[in-house]
N, C-alpha and C positions, 0 to 999 in steps of 0.2 A: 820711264817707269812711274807708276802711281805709286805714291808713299804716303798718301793719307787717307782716311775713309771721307775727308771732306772731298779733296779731290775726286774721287771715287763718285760723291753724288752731283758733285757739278757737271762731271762726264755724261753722266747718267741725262741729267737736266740736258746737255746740248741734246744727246740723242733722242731726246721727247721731244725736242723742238726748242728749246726756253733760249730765249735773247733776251742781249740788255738793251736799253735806248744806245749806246755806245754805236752796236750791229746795224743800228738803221742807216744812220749818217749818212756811209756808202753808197745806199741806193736809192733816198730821198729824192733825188731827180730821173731817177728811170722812167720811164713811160707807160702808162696802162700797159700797154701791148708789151713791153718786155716782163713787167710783172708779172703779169698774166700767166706768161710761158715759165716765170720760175716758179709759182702753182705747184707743178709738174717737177719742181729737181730733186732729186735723190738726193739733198741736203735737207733733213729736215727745218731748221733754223732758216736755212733761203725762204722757206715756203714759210714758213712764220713770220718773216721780214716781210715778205710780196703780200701777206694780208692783211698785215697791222697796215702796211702802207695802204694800201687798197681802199681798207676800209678808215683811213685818216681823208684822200681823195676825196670818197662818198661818189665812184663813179661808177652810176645805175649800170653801163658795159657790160662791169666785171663781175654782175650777180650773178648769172645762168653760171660763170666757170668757176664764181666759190662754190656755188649750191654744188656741182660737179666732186668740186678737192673736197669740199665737208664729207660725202655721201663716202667718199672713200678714205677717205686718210683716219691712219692708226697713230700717228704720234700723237703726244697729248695736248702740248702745248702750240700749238698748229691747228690742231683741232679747235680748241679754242679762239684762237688767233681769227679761224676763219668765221666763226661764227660770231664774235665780236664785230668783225667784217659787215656783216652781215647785217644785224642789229643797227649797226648806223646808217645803213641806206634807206631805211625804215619801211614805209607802206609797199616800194617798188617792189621789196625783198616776198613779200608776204606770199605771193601766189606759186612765187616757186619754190618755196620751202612747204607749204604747204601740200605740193606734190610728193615732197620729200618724209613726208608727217609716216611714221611707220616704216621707214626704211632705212634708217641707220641704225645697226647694232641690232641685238636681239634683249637688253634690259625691259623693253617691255613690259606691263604686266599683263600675266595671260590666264591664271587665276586668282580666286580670293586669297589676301594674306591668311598666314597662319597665327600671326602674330600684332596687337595695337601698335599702331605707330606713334610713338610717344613723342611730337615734336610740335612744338608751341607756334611756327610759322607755316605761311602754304608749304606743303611737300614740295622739292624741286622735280620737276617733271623727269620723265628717264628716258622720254624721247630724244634726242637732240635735237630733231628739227622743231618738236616745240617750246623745247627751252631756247630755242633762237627767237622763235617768234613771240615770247615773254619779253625779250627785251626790246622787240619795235613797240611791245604797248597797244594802248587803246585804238590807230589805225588800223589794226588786225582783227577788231571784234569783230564789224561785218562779214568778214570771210570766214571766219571762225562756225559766223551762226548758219553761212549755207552750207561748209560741212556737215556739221550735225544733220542737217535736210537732206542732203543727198549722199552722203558716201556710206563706204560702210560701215560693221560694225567697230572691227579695230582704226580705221582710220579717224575714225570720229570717237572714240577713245582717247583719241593724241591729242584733237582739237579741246576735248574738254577739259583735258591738263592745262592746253595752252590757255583755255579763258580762265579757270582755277587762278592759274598763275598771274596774267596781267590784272585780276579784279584784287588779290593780294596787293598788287605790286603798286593799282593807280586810283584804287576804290574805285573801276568802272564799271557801275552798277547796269546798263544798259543793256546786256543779255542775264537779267535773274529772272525776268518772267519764262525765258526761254528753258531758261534751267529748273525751273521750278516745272513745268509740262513737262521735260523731260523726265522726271521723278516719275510721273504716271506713264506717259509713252514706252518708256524703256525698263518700264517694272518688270517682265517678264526674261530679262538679258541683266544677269548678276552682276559682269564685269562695268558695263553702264552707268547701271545705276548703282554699284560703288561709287564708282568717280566721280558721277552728276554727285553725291552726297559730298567725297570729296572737296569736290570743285565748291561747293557752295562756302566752305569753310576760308573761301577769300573774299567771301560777300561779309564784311563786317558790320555788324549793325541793322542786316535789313531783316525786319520783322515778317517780312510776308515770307519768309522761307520757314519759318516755327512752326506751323500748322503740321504743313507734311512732313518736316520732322521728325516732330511729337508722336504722330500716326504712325512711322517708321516703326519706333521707339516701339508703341503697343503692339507692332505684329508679327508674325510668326517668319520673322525673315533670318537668312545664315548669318552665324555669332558678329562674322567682320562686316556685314551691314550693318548691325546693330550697334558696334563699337564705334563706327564711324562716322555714325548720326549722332552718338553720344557726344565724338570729339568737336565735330562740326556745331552742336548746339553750342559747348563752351567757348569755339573760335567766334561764332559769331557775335558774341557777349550779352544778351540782350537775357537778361532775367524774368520771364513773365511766368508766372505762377506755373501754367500746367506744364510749361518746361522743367521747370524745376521738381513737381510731383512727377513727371514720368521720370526724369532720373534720378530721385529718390526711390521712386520704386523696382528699377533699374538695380539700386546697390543691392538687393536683394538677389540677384541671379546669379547662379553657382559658376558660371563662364570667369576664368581669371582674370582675364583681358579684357571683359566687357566691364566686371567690376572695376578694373583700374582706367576706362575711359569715362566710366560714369562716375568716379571719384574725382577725376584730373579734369573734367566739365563743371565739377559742383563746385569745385575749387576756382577755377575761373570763375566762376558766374556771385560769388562769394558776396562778393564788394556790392552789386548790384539788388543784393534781393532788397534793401531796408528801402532802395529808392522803388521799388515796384509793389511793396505790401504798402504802400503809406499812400496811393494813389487808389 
């Protein structure tokens, strides 16, 4: 019998999956191939054991049958497990999760917010297969950019979360020009060029993304575009005059949400105007 509510969440935690280091011990010498198969056990915690191990190994093998248990498993911490898994095999992992970009879960975004996302770091991506491919990093830009080239609209959606995310995560600036075309290319598809605007907001510091920004800024685009180019100008910090006159003239617009991105941008960019008027 449970007699505590603590007991009660630790229960809870085995049934999401959640081990301690203690749980490894035991199967620390089992072999790819028996690992592999407890993937697959109706214990959630086994299958959390077999991918922490897995992915401590680093053996390329067992990516096709993480990619596999990720795409399907419900418990939480397992789910995790596998995708951590994942992340340390690094560049091998990239093309099969990649496959995977748009197929786990339905979090998705599938239209515009209703609402500013008030959050000072890149967004965490809501893919899962892109937030895996956030943690292998900068080996992942080039696949990332023949996404964008060739797939479709939502799967290259996921891909621009995932560069979003690794340029936050390693300042790899080496897809902004791509991103920066993308702003024009995909002006006419909303969901897109949210993101691409998004995405840029982990490009810190690079000036060549302010122009089309700013332009953003002056045109007749939906309010969460508008909001989001305001937040993206403040993430990327750089204070340069007509940035800061477009979102001054910004605080003026009756949108609540755009007012409070273009206040929480001006705010960032605060520190910076006295070194950019003196130049």
């Amino acid at each position: 019998m449970i007699n505590s509510s603590e007991e009660k969440r630790n229960l809870d935690r085995k049934r999401r999956g959640q081990i301690s280091p203690e749980d490894i011990k035991a199967y620390a010498e089992f072999s790819t191939e028996h690992l592999i198969k407890m993937l697959d056990d109706n214990n959630p915690q086994k299958r959390t054991i077999a991918a922490t191990i897995l992915g401590n190994k680093r053996d390329s093998k067992c990516i096709r049958n993480l990619c596999n248990s990720l795409k399907k498993e419900n418990a939480l911490y397992s789910r995790i497990a596998m995708s951590e898994a994942l992340g340390k095999m690094g560049e091998a992992s990239v093309l099969p999760l990649i496959k995977l970009l748009g197929q786990i879960g339905n979090n998705q975004e599938v239209e515009l917010p209703k609402k500013y996302f008030n959050k000072r770091s890149f967004p965490l991506a809501r893919d899962m297969a892109a937030r895996t491919i956030i943690k292998i990093g900068k080996p992942a830009t080039p696949y990332l950019i023949k996404v964008m080239e060739e797939q479709d609209d939502f799967i290259m959606q996921q891909a621009i979360d995932a560069i979003g995310g690794i340029a936050a995560k390693t300042d790899d600036k080496s897809v902004l020009s791509v991103m920066i075309d993308g702003l024009e290319t995909h002006s006419d598809n909303k969901i897109s060029l949210w993101k691409i605007i998004r995405a840029l907001s982990g490009f810190k510091h690079s000036e060549e993304a302010l122009t089309p920004l700013v332009n953003i800024l002056k045109s007749n685009y939906d309010a969460a575009i508008i909001w989001e180019s305001a937040r993206t100008l403040g993430q990327i910090n750089i204070s340069r005059p007509d940035a800061i006159d477009a979102l001054q003239e910004l605080e003026k617009n009756d949108n609540p949400e755009i007012k409070k991105a273009t206040e929480n941008a001006l705010i960032n960019l605060s520190h910076n105007i006295r070194e950019y008027s003196s130049k």
